[in-house]
C-alpha positions as CSV (number, residue, x, y, z in Angstrom):
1,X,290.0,-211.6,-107.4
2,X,291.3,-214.8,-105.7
3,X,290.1,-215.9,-102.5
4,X,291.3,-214.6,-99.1
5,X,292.8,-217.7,-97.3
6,X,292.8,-216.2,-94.0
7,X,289.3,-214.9,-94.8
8,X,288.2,-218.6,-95.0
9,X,289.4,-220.2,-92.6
10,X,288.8,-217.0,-90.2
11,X,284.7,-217.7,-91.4
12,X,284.7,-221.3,-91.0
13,X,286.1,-220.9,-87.3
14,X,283.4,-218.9,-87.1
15,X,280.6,-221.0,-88.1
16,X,281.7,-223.4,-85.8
17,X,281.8,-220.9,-82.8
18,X,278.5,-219.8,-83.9
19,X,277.2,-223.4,-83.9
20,X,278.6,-224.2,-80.5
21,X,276.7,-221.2,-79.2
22,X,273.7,-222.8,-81.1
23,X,273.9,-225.5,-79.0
24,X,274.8,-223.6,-75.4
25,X,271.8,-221.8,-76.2
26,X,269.4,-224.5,-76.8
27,X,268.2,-225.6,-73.5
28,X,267.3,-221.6,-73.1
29,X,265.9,-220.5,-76.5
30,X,265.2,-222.9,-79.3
31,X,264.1,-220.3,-81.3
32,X,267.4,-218.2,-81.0
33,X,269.2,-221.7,-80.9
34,X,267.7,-222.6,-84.4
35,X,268.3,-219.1,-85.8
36,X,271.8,-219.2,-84.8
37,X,272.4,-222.5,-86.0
38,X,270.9,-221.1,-89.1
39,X,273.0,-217.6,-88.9
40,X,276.1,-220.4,-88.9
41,X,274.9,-221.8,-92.4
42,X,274.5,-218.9,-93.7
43,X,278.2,-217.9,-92.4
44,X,279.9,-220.7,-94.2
45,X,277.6,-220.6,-97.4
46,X,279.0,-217.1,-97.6
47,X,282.4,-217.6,-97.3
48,X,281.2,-220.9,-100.2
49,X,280.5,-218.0,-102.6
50,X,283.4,-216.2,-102.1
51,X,285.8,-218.6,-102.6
52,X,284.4,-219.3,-106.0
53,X,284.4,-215.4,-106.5
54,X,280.9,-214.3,-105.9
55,X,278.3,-212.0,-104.1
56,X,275.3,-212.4,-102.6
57,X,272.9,-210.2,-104.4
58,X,272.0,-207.2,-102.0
59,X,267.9,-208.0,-102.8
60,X,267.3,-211.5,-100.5
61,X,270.9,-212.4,-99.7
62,X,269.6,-215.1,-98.0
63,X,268.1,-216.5,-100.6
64,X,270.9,-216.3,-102.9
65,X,273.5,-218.2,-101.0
66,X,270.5,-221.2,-100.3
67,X,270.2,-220.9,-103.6
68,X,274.0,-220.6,-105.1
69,X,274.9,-223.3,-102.3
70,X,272.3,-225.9,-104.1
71,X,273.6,-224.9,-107.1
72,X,277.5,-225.5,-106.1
73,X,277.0,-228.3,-103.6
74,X,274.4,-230.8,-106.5
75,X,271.5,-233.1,-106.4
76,X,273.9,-235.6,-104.0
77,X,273.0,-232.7,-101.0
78,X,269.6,-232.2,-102.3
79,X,267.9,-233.3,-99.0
80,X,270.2,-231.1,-97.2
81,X,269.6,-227.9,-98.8
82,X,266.1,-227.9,-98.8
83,X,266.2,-228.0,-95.0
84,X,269.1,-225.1,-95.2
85,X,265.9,-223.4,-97.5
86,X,262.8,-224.5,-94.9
87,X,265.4,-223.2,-92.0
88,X,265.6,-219.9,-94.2
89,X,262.2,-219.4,-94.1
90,X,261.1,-220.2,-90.2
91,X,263.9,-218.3,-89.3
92,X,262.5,-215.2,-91.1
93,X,258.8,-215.7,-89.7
94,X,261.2,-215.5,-86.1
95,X,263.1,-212.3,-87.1
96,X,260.5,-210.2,-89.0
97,X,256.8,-211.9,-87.8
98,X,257.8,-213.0,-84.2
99,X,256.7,-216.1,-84.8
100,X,258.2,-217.6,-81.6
101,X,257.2,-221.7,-81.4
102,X,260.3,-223.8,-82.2
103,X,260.2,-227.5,-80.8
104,X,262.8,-229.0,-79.0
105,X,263.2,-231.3,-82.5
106,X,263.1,-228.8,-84.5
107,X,265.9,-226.9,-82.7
108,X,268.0,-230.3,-82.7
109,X,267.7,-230.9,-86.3
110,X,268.8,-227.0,-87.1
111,X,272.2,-227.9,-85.1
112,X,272.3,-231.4,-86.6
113,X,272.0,-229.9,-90.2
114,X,274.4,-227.2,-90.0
115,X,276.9,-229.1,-88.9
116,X,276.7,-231.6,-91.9
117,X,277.1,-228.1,-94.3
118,X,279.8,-226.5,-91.9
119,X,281.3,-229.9,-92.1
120,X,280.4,-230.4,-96.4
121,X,281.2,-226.9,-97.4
122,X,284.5,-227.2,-94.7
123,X,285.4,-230.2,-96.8
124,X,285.1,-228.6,-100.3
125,X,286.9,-225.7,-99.2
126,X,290.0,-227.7,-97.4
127,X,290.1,-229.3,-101.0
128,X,290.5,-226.1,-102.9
129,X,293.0,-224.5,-100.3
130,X,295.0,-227.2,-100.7
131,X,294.6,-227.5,-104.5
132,X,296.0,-223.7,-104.5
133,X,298.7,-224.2,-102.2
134,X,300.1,-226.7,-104.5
């Protein structure tokens, strides 16, 4: 099945809206601040796996898509990923443990790394829309 343009670029506006909302939110809730900015990751590694024609698996989506996006994105985002991957996993002690204590830092460096995937996986994707439009 080929890749939904719209779809795209409908989910990368997204991500962005979601991050800007990461950021609003900050000075209120860094633990919803970091979660969101995480939520905005996961949006645009999503939308990643579907423009190459893939699913997350319905056992630890979340997981998947860190995963697939290390896989897609190489060793040259390495450092990247695996705070996408540590982000994965404080945001689930938040959602399912209540685990509540996110530092000011911590919720800074959430926005600060996903926008460099919004902007890496925005990149990649602008390539291959314009590859296919040509």
């Amino acid at each position: 099945m080929a890749p939904d343009l719209h779809q795209i670029t409908k989910q990368l506006g997204r991500a962005s809206k979601d991050l800007r909302t990461a950021e609003a939110v900050s000075s209120i809730d860094r633990a919803w601040s970091f979660t969101i900015a995480y939520h905005a990751m996961i949006r645009v590694g999503r939308t990643f796996m579907f423009s190459k024609g893939y699913l997350p698996t319905t056992l630890n989506p979340h997981k998947t898509i860190v995963e697939f996006t290390r896989e897609a994105l190489g060793s040259p985002y390495g450092d990247l990923l695996l705070r996408f991957d540590r982000m994965r996993r404080k945001r689930h002690d938040f959602i399912y443990d209540s685990e509540n204590h996110t530092t000011e830092r911590e919720a800074l460096a959430a926005i600060r790394t996903a926008q460099d995937l919004i902007r890496r996986i925005g990149e990649c994707l602008r390539d291959e829309i314009s590859k296919k439009l040509i």
